[in-house]
N, C-alpha and C positions, 0 to 999 in steps of 0.2 A: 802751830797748834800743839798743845797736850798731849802726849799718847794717852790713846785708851789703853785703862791699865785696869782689869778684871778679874781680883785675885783669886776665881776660883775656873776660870780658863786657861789651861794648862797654855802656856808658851806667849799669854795675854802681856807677859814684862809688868807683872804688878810691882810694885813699889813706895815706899813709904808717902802719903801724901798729908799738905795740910787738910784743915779742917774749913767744910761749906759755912758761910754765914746764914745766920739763924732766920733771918732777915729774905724773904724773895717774893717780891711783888711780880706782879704779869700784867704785860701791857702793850696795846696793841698798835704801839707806833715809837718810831725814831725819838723823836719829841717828846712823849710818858718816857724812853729811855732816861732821854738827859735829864728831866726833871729828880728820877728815882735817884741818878747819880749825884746830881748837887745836891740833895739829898742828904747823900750817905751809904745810898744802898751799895752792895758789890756784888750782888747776886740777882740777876732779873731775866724773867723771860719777854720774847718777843714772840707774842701770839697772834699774828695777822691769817685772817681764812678772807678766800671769796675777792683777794685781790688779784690785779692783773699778775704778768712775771715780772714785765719791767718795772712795776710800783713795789714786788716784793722784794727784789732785786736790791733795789736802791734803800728799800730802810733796812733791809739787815746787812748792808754794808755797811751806811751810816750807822747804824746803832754799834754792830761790832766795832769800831773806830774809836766809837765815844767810848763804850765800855772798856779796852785797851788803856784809852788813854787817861783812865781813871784806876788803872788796874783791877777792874771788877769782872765777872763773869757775865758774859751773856750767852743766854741760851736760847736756842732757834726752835719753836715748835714747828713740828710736821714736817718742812720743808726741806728733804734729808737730802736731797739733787744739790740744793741752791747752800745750803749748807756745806756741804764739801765741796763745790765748786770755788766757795768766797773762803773756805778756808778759817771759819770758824770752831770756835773750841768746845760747844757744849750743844748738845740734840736734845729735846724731850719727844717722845712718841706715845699718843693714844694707844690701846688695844687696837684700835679699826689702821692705825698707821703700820700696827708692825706687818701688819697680812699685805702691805706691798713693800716696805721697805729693805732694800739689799744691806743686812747687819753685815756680812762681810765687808763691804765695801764701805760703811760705815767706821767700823774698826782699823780697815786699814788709812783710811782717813786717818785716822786719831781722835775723831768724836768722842767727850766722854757721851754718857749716852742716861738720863731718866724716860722711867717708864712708868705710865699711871695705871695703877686697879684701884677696883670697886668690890672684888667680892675673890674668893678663897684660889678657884680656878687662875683669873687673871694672873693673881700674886705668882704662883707657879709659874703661868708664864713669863712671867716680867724676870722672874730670879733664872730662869733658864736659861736669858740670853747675856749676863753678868752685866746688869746697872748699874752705874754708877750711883744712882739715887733712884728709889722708890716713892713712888706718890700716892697717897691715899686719898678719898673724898667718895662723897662730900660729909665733912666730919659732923658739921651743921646744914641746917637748912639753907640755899641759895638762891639766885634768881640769876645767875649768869648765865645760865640754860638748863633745858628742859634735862634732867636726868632719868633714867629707871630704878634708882638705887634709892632708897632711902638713908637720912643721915646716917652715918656711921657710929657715931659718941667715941669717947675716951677711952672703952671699954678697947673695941677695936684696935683704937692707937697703941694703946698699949700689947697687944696681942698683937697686931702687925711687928712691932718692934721685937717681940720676943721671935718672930720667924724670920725676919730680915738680917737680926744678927747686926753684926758689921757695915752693912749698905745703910746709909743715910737715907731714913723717911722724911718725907716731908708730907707736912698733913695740912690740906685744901677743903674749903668748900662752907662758906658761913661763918668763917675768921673774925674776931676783931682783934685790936691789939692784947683785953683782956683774954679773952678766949685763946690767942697766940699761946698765950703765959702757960694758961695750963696744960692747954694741947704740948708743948714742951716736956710741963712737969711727969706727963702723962707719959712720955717717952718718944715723941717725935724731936727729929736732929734739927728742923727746919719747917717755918712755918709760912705758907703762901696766903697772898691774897690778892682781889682783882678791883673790885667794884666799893670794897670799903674802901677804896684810896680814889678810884676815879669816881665816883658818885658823892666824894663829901666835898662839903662846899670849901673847906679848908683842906688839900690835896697832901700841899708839903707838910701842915702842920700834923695831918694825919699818920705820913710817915714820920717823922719824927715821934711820934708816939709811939708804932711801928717798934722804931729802933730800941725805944728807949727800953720797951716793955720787951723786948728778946734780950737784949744786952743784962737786964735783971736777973732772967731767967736763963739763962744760959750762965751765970756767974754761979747759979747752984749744984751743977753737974757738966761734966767733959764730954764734948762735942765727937762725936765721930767723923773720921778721918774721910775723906774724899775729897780729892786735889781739883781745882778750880781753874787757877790760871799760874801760868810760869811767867808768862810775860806779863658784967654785959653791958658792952655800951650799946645798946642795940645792931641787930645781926648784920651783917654784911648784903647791900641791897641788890 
């Protein structure tokens, strides 16, 4: 694994790192992994809720393997036990995750570790525990679940990014490849998305657009540093 490296916890081992790809789709199995990776992608979350342990077990082994062996990042939602267990390199954690999860134990792992807010508070919290990447949402209107929040806009993006500084935002929630572009321009380091890629009828070809349209946009300005791995087209459905 990675060390977690938190350049603003004293004795964290911060260190020079590359830059996250612009690019990170989230998807809720082994199989969305390998696809995101033939692909292209090198940054992707695995977001399974509501499964057994042995069925979670087994695809964030599997995924962690393929993403390895593709040199790409993957990153583990919620599941911060089975996570350091298998020996994984990348944690994302809700608000509602951090109120059980052991960050010590996390760090001494070597988790890097994103964290999601929604509103001025959370950010606080998120920056207090030294993320490796900030997540904001929903930028847009979505339908992945039910939220309290209302969109956030551009506005925000860019106002998150002016307090974040240094930590790699990534901006979620009603994406598409166009919307990607500007949400970039607007000042997020990396831009997510879920259901614009599994809900079209053309998957891969969507990522590939995906790519093409970060790799644009990301050519107009330098990406912020956070180390990964060592080893309107209508809204988002």
């Amino acid at each position: 694994m990675t060390p977690l490296s938190c350049p603003d916890i004293p004795g964290s081992g911060a260190e020079p790192r590359p830059a996250l790809p612009r690019f990170y789709p989230i998807f809720d199995s082994a199989d969305w992994v390998a696809r995101g990776l033939a692909c292209g992608a090198r940054l992707i979350q695995l977001r399974i809720k509501d499964a057994p342990e042995d069925i979670l077990r087994a695809e964030i082994t599997r995924a962690r393997d393929l993403a390895r062996a593709h040199g790409a990042a993957l990153v583990v939602n919620d599941h911060w036990r089975l996570a350091i267990e298998l020996g994984c390199d990348w944690l994302h954690l809700g608000q509602e995750d951090l109120d059980d999860a052991d960050l010590a134990a996390i760090r001494v792992a070597g988790l890097r570790l994103g964290v999601s807010t929604h509103d001025e508070a959370e950010l606080d919290r998120a920056l207090a525990v030294g993320p490796d990447y900030v997540a904001l949402g929903p930028v847009w209107p979505t339908i992945l679940k039910q939220m309290k929040w209302a969109p956030q806009g551009l506005d925000r993006v860019a106002d998150w990014k002016r307090r974040v500084g240094t930590v790699p935002l990534v901006a979620i929630g009603g994406l598409t490849p166009e919307r990607g572009r500007v949400a970039l321009e607007a000042g997020a380091d990396v831009v997510s998305a879920v259901t614009d890629i599994t809900l079209n009828p053309d998957p891969e070809g969507r990522m590939r657009a995906w790519l093409a349209a970060t790799e644009a946009a990301g050519a107009s300005r330098p990406r912020t540093p956070a180390g990964y791995l060592d080893k309107e087209e209508g809204a988002e459905r």
